[in-house]
Structure formats: C-alpha cells, structure tokens
MARRODO-549025 format. One record per residue (C-alpha): residue in one letter; x, y, z. Coordinates in steps of 0.02 Angstrom, whole numbers, plus 32768, in hexadecimal, padded with zeros to 4 digits. Layout:
residues N
AXYZ...
//
This chain:
residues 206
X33F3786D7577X33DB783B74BBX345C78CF7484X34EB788874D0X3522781F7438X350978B773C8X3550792E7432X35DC78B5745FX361078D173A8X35F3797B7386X3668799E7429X36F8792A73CDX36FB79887331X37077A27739CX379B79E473F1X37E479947352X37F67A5B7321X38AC7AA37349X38BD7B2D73CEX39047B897464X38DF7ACB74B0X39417A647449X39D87ADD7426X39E07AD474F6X39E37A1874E3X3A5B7A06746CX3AE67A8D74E7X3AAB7A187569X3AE97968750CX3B8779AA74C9X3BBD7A077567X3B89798C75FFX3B8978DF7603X3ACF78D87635X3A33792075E8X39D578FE7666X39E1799376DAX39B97A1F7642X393879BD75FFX38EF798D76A5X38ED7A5776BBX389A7A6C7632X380F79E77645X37F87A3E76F5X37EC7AF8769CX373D7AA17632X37047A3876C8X36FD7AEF771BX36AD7B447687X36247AAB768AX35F57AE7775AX35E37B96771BX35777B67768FX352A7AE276E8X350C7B62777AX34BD7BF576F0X35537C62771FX357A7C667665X34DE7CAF762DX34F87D477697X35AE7D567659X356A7D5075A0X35197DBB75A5X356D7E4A7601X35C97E9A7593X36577ED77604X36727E3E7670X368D7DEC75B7X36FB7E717585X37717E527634X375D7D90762AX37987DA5755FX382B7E13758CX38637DAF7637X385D7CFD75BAX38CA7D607525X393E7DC17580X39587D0E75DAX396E7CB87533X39DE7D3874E7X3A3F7D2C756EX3A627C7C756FX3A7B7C7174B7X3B127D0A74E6X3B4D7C93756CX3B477BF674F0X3B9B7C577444X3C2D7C9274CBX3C557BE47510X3C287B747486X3C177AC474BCX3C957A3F74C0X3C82798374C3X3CCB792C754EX3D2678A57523X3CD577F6756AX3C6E7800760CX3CD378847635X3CAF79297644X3CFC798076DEX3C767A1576D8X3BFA79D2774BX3C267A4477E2X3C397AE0777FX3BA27AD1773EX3B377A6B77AFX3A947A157783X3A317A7577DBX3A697B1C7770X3A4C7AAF76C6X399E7A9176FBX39777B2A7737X39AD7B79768FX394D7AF17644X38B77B2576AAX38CA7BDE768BX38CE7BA275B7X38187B4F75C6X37CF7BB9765EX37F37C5A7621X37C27C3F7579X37247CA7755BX37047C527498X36F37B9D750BX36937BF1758BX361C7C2774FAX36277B7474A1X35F47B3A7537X35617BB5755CX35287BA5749AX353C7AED746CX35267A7B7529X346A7AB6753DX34397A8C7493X345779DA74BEX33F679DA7565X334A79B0756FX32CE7A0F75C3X3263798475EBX32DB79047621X32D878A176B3X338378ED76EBX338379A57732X33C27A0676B0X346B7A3D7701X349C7994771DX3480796F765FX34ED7A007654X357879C176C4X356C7913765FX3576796C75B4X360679D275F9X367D79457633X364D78E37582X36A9797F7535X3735796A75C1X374978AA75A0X375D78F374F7X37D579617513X384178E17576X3848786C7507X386878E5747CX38EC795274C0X394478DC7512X394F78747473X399B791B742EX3A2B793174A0X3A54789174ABX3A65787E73EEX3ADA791D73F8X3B4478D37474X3B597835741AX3B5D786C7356X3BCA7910738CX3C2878D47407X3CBE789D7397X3CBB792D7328X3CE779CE73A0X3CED7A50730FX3C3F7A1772D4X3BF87A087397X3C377AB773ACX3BD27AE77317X3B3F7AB0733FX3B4E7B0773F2X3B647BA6738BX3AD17B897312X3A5C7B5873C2X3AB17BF97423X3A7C7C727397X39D87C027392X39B37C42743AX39DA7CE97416X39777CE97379X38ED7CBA73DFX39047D2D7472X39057DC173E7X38577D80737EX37FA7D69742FX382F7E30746DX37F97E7E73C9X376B7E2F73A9X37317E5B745EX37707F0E7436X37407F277395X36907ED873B7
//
C-alpha cells in the first residue's frame, strides 16, 4: 500500500481544518476532566463510517438522493441541537482534577454524542466515499476493503491524536481564565450550529 504515506498526510491536513469535531472537543476539555470519552466517541463514529464504506454501503447511500437528504437532516438537526444545548450551558472549568459532573453526565452520553458528531455527519461520510478509494489500489496484494479499513483507521489515528491534542490544550490554556473558556464554548456552540444550518440548506437547496 504505497499511498499510505501520501494519504497519511492529506488525512492530517483535513483534520488540521476546524469543525463540528473540534468545537465538540474543546466543550469536552473545559467541561470534564477527561477527553477521552468524547473523543473516543468520535473516533468510534469514523471507525463506523470506514465498515460502511469498506462494506460499499456508502455508494448506495450516495447516490440515493433521499436516503442523503434523511441522513443530512438526522446529522444537522443533531448538530444544531447540540450547539442549542452548548450556547445554553456554556462550559465551565473545573477547578483542579475536580470536576463533580461525571454522574450527570456520564461517559457513556459524552461518547455517544461524540459518536452521533462523526457518524451522522453526511460531508465525512462523503470524504470518506470520495477521497479513501483513491488511495487503494486495485491491483494490490490486499483485498481492497481491507486497504479500505487500513486507510480508514490511518484517518482515525489521525483524528485521535489531533482532537485529543485539541481538548486537552483547552483544558489546560483555558482552564484559569473562566470568562475566556466560556467564550470559546460559545464561539464552538454557535460553530455547531453554523454547521448544522450550511449542511440542511445545501441538502435543501441542492
């Protein structure tokens, strides 16, 4: 698999890019005291979308236009409503290793929200339809799915490294300055939302 290495970097740059991922990642640091369970949602949100694509499920849902429409609506209305949720209880640092959240909002729910983020994203679901193949050879020695699933969790290593790097770096940078951290949970809130609104209308509109 020669196109690892290239597609290795073309999958970091794509990450590098600010979205509906790393606004969720940067709630996540300032709120919990762990990243690990929203980012660990989200990781398994793409490991999902890599079986579907890996199974050819996502060529079908390309390229039906009302399964895309439902699958675009379902991932926005799910966006906009977490970026409501997110501008109505801003986040607040908690003080040390603190943070006396945990059982009101368990890890389970922060990485199933993370999940829902990446899973029901139909823009990743088309990244991954679009870019993953073009980095597969036909004539390799590997079965093409399983070229596929490797390419797939190269993006997810990506994305773990990445996103926890970015909530992390919240925690710690923010963390002291509750004002600013609450900010910044605004800005990725209305990120969201912004989001949720540019995925329904270009789905309607198109």
């Amino acid at each position: 698999m020669a196109g690892v290495g290239a597609f290795w970097t073309v999958s970091f740059l794509l990450v590098l890019v600010p979205g509906a991922d790393w606004a969720y990642a940067i709630t996540a640091g300032l709120r919990h005291r762990s990243v690990l369970p929203a980012v660990g949602g989200m990781l398994s949100g793409y490991v999902l979308l890599t079986a579907v694509v890996a199974a050819g499920l996502a060529t079908a849902v390309a390229g039906s236009p009302t399964v895309l429409t439902a699958l675009t609506a379902a991932g926005a209305a799910y966006l906009l409503w977490l970026g409501a949720t997110t501008l109505a209880r801003p986040a607040v640092p908690r003080a040390g290793a603190g943070g006396g959240d945990e059982g009101a909002d368990s890890w389970v729910g922060r990485a199933a929200r993370g999940a829902g983020i990446s899973g029901l994203n139909p823009k990743a679901l088309l990244l991954f339809l679009a870019l993953l193949p073009q980095f597969a050879a036909r004539d390799s020695d590997w079965p093409f799915a399983a070229q596929i699933v490797a390419l797939g969790l190269v993006h997810t290593a990506n994305c773990a490294v990445v996103y926890t790097g970015v909530g992390t770096t919240a925690r710690r940078v923010l963390g002291t300055r509750p004002s600013v951290a609450t900010a910044v949970t605004r800005v990725s809130g209305a990120a969201m939302i912004v989001v949720g609104t540019l995925l329904l209308a270009e789905r309607l509109v198109g």
